[in-house]
N, C-alpha and C positions, 0 to 999 in steps of 0.2 A: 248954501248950496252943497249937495252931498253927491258925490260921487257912485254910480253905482256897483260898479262892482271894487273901491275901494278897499284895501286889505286892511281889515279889523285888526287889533293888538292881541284878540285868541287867534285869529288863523295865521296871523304870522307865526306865533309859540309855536300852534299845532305843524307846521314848515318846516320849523326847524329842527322839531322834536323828528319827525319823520325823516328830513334830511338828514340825522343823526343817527337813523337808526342805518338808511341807506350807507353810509360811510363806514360804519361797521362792517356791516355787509362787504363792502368793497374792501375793508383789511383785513376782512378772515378769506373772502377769497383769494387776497393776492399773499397773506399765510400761506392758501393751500396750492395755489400756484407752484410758489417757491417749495415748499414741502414736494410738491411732485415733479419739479426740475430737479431737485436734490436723488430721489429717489429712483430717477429714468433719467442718465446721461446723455442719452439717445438725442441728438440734436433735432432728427427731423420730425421726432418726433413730440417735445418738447417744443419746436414752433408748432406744429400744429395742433398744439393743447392750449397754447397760445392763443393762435387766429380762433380757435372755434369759442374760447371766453370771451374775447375780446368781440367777438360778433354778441355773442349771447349777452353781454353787458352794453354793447350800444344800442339792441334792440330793448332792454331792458330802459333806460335810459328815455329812450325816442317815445314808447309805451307810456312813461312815467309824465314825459313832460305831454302828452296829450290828455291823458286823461286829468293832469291838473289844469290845463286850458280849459278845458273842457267840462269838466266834474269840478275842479277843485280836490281831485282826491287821486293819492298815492296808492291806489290798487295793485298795481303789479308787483312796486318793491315790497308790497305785503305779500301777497303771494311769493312772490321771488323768494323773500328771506324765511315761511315756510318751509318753502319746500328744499331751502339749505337744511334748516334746522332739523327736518326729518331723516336727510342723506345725514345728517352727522349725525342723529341718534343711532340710526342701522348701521350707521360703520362702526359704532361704539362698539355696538351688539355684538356686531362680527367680533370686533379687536377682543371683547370680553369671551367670547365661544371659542377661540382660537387660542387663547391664554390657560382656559381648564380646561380645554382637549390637551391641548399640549404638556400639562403638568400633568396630568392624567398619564400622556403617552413614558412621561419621565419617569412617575410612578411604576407604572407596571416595565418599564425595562428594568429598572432598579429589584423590583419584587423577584422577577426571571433570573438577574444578577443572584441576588438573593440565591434564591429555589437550586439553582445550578452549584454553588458553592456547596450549600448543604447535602446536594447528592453526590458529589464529588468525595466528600468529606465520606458519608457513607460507604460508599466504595472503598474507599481507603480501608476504610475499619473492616468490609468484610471481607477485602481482601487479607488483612491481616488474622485476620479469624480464619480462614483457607488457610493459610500458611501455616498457622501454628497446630491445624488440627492434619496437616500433613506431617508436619512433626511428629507430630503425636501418633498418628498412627503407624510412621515408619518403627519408631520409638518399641511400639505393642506389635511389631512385627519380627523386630530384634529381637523380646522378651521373649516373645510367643515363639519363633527357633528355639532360642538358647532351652525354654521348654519343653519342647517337642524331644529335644536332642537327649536332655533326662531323661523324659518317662522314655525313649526309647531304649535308651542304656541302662535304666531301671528293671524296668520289665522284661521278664523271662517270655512268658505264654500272651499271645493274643499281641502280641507287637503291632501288628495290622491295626490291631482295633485303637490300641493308645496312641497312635500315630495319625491315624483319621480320624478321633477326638482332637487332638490339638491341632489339625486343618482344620475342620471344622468351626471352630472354636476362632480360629482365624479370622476368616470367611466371614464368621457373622458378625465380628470388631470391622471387618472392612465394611459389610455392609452397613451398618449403624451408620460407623464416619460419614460413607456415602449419603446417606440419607432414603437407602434403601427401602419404600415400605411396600412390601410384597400386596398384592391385592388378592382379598380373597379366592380359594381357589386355586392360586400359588402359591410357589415354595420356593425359600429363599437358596440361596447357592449352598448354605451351609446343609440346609435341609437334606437337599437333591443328595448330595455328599453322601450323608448318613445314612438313606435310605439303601442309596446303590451298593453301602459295603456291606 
């Protein structure tokens, strides 16, 4: 005499193989419970991440033992643990997209760090280029007196004239420094000078 709906020694394996898979199921999500009680101290809000698994997991549950009354088959904790295994791929996804934006964002501060130093530094240096070519021109304005001041005690006739050469003369050492470049059509200070004496 046989039994008929009697459990075979495959559909018990297959039982418990699925029962095994369910229990997994139940330790990553009470992993990710506790990961999100860790994560959100918030109490009321951590009960109610609670009640709403804990609903979701007895109607899971309730689902599971019907349709094994009934079918003989674990349908839902299939689907169920799916449709985990899919949120925990896209949260990967996320965790990975979030990891090389963010070294990304490391980088280019670092690069800007970079960039800013080395304009810094240039500055420096043109400033010291300024400086020195202020020197330098005080320096050719000293000379260019102490010049002026000979050819004026030099020369007998046309005084005027050796004395507005060495303005002149001046004039267009200043302009240079300056970085004076006359545009066609014009004429430099030194120019104007010469023409008017």
């Amino acid at each position: 005499m046989t039994l008929p709906l009697a459990p075979t020694l495959s559909s018990v394996t297959l039982a418990q193989a699925e029962l095994q898979q369910v229990a997994e199921a139940l330790r990553q999500s009470t992993k990710q419970l506790c990961r999100n009680l860790k994560d959100n101290p918030n109490v009321a809000e951590n009960m109610a991440k609670v009640a709403s698994e804990r609903q979701s997991l007895q109607l899971l549950i309730s689902n599971t033992l019907t349709e094994l009354d009934g079918y003989r088959k674990v349908q839902p904790i299939v689907e169920s643990v799916l449709a985990q295994e899919v949120a925990e791929v896209q949260m990967k996804q996320t965790i990975e997209h979030e990891r090389t934006t963010t070294a990304a964002v490391r980088q280019l501060r670092n690069d800007l760090k970079d960039e800013k130093i080395d304009h810094e530094e240039k500055m420096r240096e043109k400033k010291k280029m300024v400086v020195a070519l202020k020197e330098q021109l005080k320096e050719m304005k000293m000379t260019s007196a102490v010049d002026i001041r000979f050819v004026v005690g030099v020369t007998t006739k046309g005084t005027r004239k050796g004395c507005m050469t060495g303005i002149c003369a001046m004039m267009a050492i200043e302009d240079e420094v300056r970085g004076v470049n006359p545009q066609p059509g014009t004429k430099t200070r030194a120019a104007q000078q010469r023409t008017s004496t």
